[in-house]
N, C-alpha and C positions, 0 to 999 in steps of 0.2 A: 159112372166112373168119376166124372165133377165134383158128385156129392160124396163121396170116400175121402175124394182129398179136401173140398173144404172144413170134413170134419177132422181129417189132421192138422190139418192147419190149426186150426181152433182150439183143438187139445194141446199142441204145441204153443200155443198164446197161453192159454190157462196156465200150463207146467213152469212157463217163461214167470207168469205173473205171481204166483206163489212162492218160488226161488226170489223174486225179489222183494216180496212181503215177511218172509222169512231173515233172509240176509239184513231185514229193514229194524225187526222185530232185536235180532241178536245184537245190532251197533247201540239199540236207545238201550239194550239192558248195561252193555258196555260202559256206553255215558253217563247212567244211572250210579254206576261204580265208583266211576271218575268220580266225577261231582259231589258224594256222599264221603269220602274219604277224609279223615279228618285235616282240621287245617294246623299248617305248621306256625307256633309261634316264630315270631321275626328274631329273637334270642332263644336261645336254648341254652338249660345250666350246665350243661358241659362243655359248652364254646366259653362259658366265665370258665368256669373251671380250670379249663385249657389254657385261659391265656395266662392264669396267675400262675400257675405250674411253670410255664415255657418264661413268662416275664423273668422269675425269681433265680432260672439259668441263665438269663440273660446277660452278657458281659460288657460292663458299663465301659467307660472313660475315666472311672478312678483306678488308678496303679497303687498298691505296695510296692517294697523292695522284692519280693518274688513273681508278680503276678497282676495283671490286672481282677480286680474282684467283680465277680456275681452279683445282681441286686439283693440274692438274700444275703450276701457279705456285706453291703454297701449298708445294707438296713444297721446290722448288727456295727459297723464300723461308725455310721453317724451316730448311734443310741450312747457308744463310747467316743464320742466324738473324737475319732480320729481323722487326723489329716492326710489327703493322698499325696501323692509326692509331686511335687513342685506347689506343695503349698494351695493346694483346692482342697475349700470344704468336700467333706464327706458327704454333708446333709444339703446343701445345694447340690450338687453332683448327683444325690438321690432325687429329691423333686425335680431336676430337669431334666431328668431320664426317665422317670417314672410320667411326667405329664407328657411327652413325645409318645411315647408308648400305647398311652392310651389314649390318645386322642388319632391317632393313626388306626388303630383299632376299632373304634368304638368313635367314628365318623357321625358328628349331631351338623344335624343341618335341616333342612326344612322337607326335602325332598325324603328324606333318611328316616327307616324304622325306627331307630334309634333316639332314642329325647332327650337321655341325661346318662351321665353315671356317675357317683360316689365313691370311691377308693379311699378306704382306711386303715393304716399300720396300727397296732398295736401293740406294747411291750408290757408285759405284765401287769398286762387289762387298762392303762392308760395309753390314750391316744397320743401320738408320734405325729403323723403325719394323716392329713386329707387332700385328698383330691376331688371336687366337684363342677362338673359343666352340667350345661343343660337345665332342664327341668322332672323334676321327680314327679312321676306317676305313678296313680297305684297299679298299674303292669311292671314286672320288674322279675330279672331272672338275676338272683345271684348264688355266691359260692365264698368260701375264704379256704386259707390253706396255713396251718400253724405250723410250726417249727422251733426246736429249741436252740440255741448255742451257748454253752458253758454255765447251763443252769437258767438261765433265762428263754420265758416263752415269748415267743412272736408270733403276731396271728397279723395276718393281709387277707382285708375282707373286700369284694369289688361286687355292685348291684348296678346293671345297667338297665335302665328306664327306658320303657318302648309304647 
C-alpha cells in the first residue's frame, strides 16, 4: 500500500514538473516575440507631417481688421509685407511664432532623441524664411506641405534630426 502511494506521489511530481517546463517553454517563445519586434524610430514622418499641418492652423498674435490670421495667412501676409494692426511686423510676428512652436515641439537637448531640426518657407521656390537649432544628422525624418494663395505657391519644408 506505501508503495501505490509513493508512486503517485511521484507521478504527480513529474506531471507538476512538465506543466512547468512547458508554461517555461511558451514565456521564452513569448520573449522571443517581444525582443525581435522591430524598433520604433524616435521620429516618425507623420509626427513632421502632423505638426506642419496643425502649425499652419495655428492662430498667431497678428490681427487684421477682421480676424486674427493662421500661420499660413501670416506666411502669405509677411511675403506681401503686410502689417498687423497696431503696427507689428508681419514677418517678425511669423518667426516668433514659428520658432516657439517648434522648439516646444521638437525639444534638442542632451538627454533628447531629437538633435536638430531645419524649418524652411518657401515662395515660389525662393527661400523666405529658416529655421535651424541643433545639429544635422544623417538620421532625419521629414515632410513639407505646399499651398497656394492668389496664384502664388508656398511650400513649408521641416526635417527633424535624431
Amino acid at each position: 500500500m506505501n508503495k501505490i502511494i509513493g508512486k503517485k506521489a511521484q507521478e504527480e511530481m513529474v506531471g507538476f514538473v512538465v506543466i512547468v517546463v512547458v508554461v517555461s517553454v511558451i514565456l521564452l517563445v513569448l520573449l522571443g516575440f517581444l525582443l525581435r519586434s522591430p524598433e520604433k524610430s524616435a521620429v516618425e514622418n507623420y509626427e513632421v507631417e502632423s505638426f506642419i499641418l496643425s502649425a499652419l492652423q495655428y492662430t498667431s498674435d497678428c490681427e487684421n481688421q477682421l480676424e486674427f490670421l493662421s500661420i499660413e495667412d501670416l506666411i502669405v501676409a509677411c511675403e506681401r509685407k503686410e502689417m498687423c494692426l497696431e503696427e507689428k511686423d508681419s514677418c517678425e510676428i511669423l518667426n516668433d511664432t514659428l520658432k516657439d512652436m517648434v522648439k516646444d515641439a521638437w525639444n534638442i537637448n542632451k538627454q533628447s532623441a531629437v538633435k536638430g531640426y531645419n524649418l524652411e518657407i518657401k515662395v515660389e521656390g525662393e527661400e523666405k524664411l529658416i529655421l535651424k537649432e541643433g545639429n544635422e544628422t544623417s538620421n532625419y525624418k521629414g515632410a513639407f506641405q505646399d499651398f497656394a494663395k492668389r496664384g502664388t505657391e508656398y511650400i513649408v519644408y521641416l526635417n527633424v534630426y535624431y
